[in-house]
N, C-alpha and C positions, 0 to 999 in steps of 0.2 A: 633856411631849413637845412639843417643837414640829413645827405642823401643816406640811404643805407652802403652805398660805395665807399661814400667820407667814412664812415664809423667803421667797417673795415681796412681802412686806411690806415684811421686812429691805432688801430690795435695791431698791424703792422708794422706802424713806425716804431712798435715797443716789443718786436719780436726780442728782446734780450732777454725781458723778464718773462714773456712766454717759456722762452728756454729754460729760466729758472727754477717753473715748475715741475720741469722733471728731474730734477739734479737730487743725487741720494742724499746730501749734505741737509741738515732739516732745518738749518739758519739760512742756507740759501733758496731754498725751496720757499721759504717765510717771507722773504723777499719778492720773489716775486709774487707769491698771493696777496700780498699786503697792496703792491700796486695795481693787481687784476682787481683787488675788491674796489680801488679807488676808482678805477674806469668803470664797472658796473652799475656803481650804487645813483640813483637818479638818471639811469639813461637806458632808455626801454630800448634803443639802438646795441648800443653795446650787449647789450642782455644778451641778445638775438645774435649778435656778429659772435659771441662767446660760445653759444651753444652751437652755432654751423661750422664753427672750427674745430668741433670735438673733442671739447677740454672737457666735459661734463664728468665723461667717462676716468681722466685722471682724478678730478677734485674727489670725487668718492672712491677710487683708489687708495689717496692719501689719508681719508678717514679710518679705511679698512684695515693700513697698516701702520699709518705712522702712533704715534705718542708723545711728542715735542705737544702740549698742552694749547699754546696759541697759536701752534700750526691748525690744531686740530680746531679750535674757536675760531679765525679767521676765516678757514674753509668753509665752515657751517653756515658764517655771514652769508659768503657769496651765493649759497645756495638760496637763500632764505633772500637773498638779492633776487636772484634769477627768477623765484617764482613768484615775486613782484610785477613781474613783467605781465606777461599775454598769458591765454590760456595754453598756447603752444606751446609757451615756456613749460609751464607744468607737465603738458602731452612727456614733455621732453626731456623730462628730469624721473617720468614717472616708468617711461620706457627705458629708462639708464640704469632703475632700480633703488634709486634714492630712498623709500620709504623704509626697507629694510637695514639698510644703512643706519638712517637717521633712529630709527626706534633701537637699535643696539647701542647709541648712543647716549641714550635715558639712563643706561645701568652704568657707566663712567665714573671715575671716582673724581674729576676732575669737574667740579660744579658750574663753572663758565662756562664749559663745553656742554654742559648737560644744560641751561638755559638758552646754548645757542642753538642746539638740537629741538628744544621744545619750541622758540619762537619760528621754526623754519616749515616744524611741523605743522603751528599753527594757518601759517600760510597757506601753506599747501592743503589743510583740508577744509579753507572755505571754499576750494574749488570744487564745482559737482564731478569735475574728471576724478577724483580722489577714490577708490574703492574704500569704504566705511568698513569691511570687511576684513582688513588686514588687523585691523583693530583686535578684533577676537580671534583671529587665527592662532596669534599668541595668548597661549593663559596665561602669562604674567601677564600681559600688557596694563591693560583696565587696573587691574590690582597695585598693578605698582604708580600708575598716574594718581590714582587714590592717595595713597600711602602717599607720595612726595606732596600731593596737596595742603596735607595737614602739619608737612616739616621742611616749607620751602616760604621764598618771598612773596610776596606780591605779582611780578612780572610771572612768574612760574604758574603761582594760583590763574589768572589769568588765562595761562595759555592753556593749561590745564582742563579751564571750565569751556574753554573754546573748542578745543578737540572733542571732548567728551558732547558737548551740544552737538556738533558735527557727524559724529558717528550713531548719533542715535536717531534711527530714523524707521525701524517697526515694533510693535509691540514684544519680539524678541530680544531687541535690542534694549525695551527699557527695563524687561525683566529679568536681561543678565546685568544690564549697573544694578539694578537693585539687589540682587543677588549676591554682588561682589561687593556690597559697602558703598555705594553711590550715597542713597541718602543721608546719611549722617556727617556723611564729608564734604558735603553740597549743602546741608544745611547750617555747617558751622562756616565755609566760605563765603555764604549769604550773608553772615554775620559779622564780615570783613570790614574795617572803617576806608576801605578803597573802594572809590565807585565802578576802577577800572575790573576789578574781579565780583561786585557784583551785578553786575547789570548781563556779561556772560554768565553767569552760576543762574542767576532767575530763569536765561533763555536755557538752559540745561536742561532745569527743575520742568519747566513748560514743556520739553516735549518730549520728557521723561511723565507725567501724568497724561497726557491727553488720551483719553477715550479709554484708560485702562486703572480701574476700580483698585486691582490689586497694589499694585504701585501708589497711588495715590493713595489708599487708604495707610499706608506707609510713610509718605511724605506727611499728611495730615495730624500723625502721632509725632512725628519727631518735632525732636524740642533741641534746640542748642542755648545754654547759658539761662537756664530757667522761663524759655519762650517759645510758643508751639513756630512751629513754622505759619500755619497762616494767622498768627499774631505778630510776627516780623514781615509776613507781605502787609500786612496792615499797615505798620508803620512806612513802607516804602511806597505808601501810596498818598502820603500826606503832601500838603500842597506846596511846601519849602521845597521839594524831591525834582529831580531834574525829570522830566514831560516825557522821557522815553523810561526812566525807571518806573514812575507811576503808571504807565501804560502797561507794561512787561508785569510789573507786582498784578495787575488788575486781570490781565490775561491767564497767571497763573493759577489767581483765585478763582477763574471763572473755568478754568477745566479743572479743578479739584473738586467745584460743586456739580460740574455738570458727569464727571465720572462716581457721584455719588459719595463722596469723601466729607462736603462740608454742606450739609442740609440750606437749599436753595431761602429756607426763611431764618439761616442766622444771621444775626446782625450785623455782621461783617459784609454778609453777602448784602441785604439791602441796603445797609445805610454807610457801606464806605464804596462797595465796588461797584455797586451798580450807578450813584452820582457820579465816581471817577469815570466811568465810560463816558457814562451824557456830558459830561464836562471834555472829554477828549476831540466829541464835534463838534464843539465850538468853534466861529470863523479865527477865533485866536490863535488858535494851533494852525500849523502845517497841512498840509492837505495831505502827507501821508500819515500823520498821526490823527488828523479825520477818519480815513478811512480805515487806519486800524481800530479806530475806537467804535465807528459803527461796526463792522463786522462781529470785535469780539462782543459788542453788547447786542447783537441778534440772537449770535452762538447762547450766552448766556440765558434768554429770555425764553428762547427757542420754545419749550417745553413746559414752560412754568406761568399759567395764567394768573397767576401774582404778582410776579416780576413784570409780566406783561402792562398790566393794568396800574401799577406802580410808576412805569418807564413812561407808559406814556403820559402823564400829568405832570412828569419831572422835567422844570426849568425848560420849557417850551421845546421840546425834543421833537415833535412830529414838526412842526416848522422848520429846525435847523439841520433835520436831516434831508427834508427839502431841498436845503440852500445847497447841498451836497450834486445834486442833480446839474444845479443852474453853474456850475466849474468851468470856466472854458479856457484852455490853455493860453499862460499871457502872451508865450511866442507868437501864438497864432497871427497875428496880425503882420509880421513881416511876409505874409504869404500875398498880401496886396501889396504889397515893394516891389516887384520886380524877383532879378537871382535870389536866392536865399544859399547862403555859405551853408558850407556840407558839417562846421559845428554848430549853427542855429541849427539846422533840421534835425540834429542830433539829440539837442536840448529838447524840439519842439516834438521828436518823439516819445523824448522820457517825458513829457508833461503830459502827452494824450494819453501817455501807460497810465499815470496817474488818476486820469480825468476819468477813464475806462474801472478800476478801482475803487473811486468814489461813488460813481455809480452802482456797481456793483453791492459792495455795501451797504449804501443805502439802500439798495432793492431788498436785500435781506432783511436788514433790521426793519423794514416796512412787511414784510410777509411773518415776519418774528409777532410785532406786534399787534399783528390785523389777525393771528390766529382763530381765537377763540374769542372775541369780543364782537358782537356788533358796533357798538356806539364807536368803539376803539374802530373798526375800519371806516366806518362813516366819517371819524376825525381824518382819516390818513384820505379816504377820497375825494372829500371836500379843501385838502390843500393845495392851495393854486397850485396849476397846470401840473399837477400830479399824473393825470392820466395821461395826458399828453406825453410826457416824459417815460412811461411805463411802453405805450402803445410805441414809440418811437425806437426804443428799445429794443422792440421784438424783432428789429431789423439789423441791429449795431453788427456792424463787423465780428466784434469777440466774440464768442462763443459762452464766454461766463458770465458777460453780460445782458446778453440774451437769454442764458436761465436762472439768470439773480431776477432777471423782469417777467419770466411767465411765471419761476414760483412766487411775487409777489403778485400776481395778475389770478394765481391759482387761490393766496389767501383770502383776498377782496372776491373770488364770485363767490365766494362761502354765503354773500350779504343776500339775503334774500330781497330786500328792497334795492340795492345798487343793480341788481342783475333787471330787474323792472324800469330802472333808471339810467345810471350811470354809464353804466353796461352796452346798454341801448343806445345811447346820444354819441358813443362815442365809437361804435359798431365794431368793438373791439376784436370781434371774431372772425376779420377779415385776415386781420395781419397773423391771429393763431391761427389759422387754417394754412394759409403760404408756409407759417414755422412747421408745419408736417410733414409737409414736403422734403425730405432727406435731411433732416434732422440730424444729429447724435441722440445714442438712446437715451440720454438724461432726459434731455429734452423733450422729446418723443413722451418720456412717461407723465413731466407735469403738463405740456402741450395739452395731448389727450385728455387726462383727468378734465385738464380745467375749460374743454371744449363739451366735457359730458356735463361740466353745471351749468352753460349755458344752454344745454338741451332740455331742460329739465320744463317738464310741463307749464310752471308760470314763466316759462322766461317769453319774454318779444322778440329774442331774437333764433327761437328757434326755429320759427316755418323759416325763414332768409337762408339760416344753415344747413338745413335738410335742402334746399333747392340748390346750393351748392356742392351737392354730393359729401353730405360729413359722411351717413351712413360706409357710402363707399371708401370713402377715405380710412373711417375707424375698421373698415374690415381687414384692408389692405395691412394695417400694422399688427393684424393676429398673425 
């Protein structure tokens, strides 16, 4: 393993071409960037010995003044190197100033240099260190990313639709891209025969409509090439379509009807996006394209007892959301080995994150479909050790997983026979009473609610929970 010692070593033993990068001469200046790019690229070592030596500071120097064309291209690489690395890296290029550097670069007339500025910027703003805000500080910005989308390559589109997903992240933010010509140049991007520029444009489109009517009812009219936009998610949901763009197209469909853009009974919405969900839990897929696919199809069902009642009869869905519950991380078992190396436990936490997710999900899409149905929750609480799984729940470490399980614990005591039965057997009001106990108020609110249907005059288990002070407990949270 080489130490972080060695790799400042490495870059010592080539203090020549360090020197190189200060020399006014713009051929030898090239020179040595050309072999700093060769030390950084693949080595998160060097990234780090680079930026504690406090080159950062020249490399965007020589953007700010030079002109020699592949000085200025090479330079951008390394950048776009560097924030490959850690998140420190980024800390560290973002405290040097880099982003306004790099966005003066977009107006260049030198087109290499302006794709090596867009793929650096890319980088840089899938980091959450990124302020989103620098975005619109400038009023060209936005308008000109637009504008080069519709009279650039591929790679460009691309980064393009990556940035702009990136920055959009409140409902003001989706209603200045909409404002500035988002839609129509996001909807003819979509229409790209590259999968690599559409599958970022769809995540664009997605969280440019979520929860906002205006915007979506915008996206919804536009058409590129004689075809509405969700007539081309349509098509990207066909089952030739690679399993994260049909998830992506299905998600987008499903905040366009749920912002009220595409009526929850048109045929698109039942009979392509709603089977693409239930088809997304399937044990075939991935376990995180399970759990994307349960969540967005609760999201979607959430409010609509059509959907509801449709989902659940569809290709054995209360079952295999089920099987979502019973997930148990594969690393798990080297935990009875003995040591466990510190890259298994690394692995074996990114699988419980998972495991934590699917659960989650499937708690929803169970409280989604158990709304407004009886028989429909009678289906969902008669699924082996369902309750078991719910009441287990109320205990899980995460926090979102514990109120993915009381709001599905909230839709099932709606049941006026389960709360006389199920309810009972299973003394569910133990473990929600302990969930009271200092809480987050999320929780706190479906908690309570669904502590007051078990109070309810037919239930059996109310004299038990009045003898454990609910009274005093529901007072306590006024």
């Amino acid at each position: 393993m080489v130490t972080i010692h060695q790799s400042y070593m490495v870059v010592e033993c080539n203090r020549s071409y360090i020197d190189l990068l200060f020399f006014h001469d713009p051929e030898k200046c090239l020179e040595g960037i050309i072999q700093l790019k060769n030390s950084v690229i693949g080595s998160n070592n060097q990234k780090a010995t680079v930026i504690r030596m406090g080159l950062v500071p020249r490399l965007l120097q020589i953007l700010r003044e030079e002109s020699h064309p592949q000085l200025l291209c090479e330079t951008a690489v390394i950048l776009n190197s560097l924030a490959k690395g850690t998140e420190e890296n980024v800390k560290a290029l973002l405290d040097a100033g880099v982003l306004p550097v790099l966005m003066q670069g977009l107006v260049h007339q030198d087109q290499r240099y302006v794709e090596a500025c867009l793929c650096c910027l890319r980088t840089l703003f899938r980091s959450e260190l990124v302020p989103v805000e620098c975005m619109y500080e400038e009023p060209w910005a936005v308008r000109h990313l637009l504008l080069m989308a519709t009279q650039t390559h591929a790679t460009n589109q691309e980064c393009i639709a990556t940035i702009l997903m990136a920055v959009c992240k409140t409902p003001d933010h989706q209603n200045y891209l909409c404002a500035h010509g988002a839609v129509p140049a996001l909807t003819a991007l979509l229409c790209s025969p590259a999968y690599k520029v559409q599958l970022p444009t769809l995540r664009c489109l997605t969280h440019m409509c979520y929860q906002n009517p205006k915007v979506s009812q915008a996206l919804a009219t536009s058409s590129y090439g004689g075809r509405t936009l969700p007539d081309v998610l349509v098509t990207l949901m066909a089952r030739d379509k690679p399993t994260e763009m049909q998830l992506a197209a299905a998600k987008c469909m499903t905040f366009l009807s749920r912002a009220g853009a595409v009526h929850s009974e048109d045929p698109r919405i039942v009979f392509k996006v709603l089977p693409t969900l239930v088809r997304m839990c399937k044990k075939e897929r991935t376990p995180e394209e399970r759990a994307h696919g349960a969540e967005t199809l609760a999201y979607l069902a959430e409010v609509d007892t059509e959907l509801q009642r449709i989902a659940s009869i569809s290709d054995h869905l209360i079952p295999t959301l089920a099987e979502l519950l019973k997930y148990q991380p594969p690393s798990a078992v080297v935990l009875y080995k003995g040591p466990v190396p510190a890259i298994t436990m690394k692995k074996l936490e990114q699988e419980v994150k998972v495991m934590q997710e699917l659960r989650q999900a499937a708690f929803k899409a169970f409280a989604a479909l158990g709304a407004n149905d009886e028989d429909i929750r009678k289906k969902i609480i008669e699924t082996d050790s369902l309750m078991e799984h719910v009441v287990s729940s109320l205990s899980d470490t995460n926090p979102r997983v514990r109120l993915a399980a009381v709001r599905c614990l909230h839709s099932l005591s709606r049941s006026v026979q389960q709360l006389r039965t199920t309810f009972q057997d299973h003394a569910v009001w133990r473990p929600l009473m302990r969930l009271l106990h200092n809480a987050p108020d999320d929780i706190l609110l479906v908690a309570s609610s669904t502590l007051c249907n078990l109070l309810l005059e037919f239930s059996p288990s109310k004299e038990p929970i009045l003898e454990c002070g609910a009274v005093e407990l529901l007072c306590g949270l006024t």
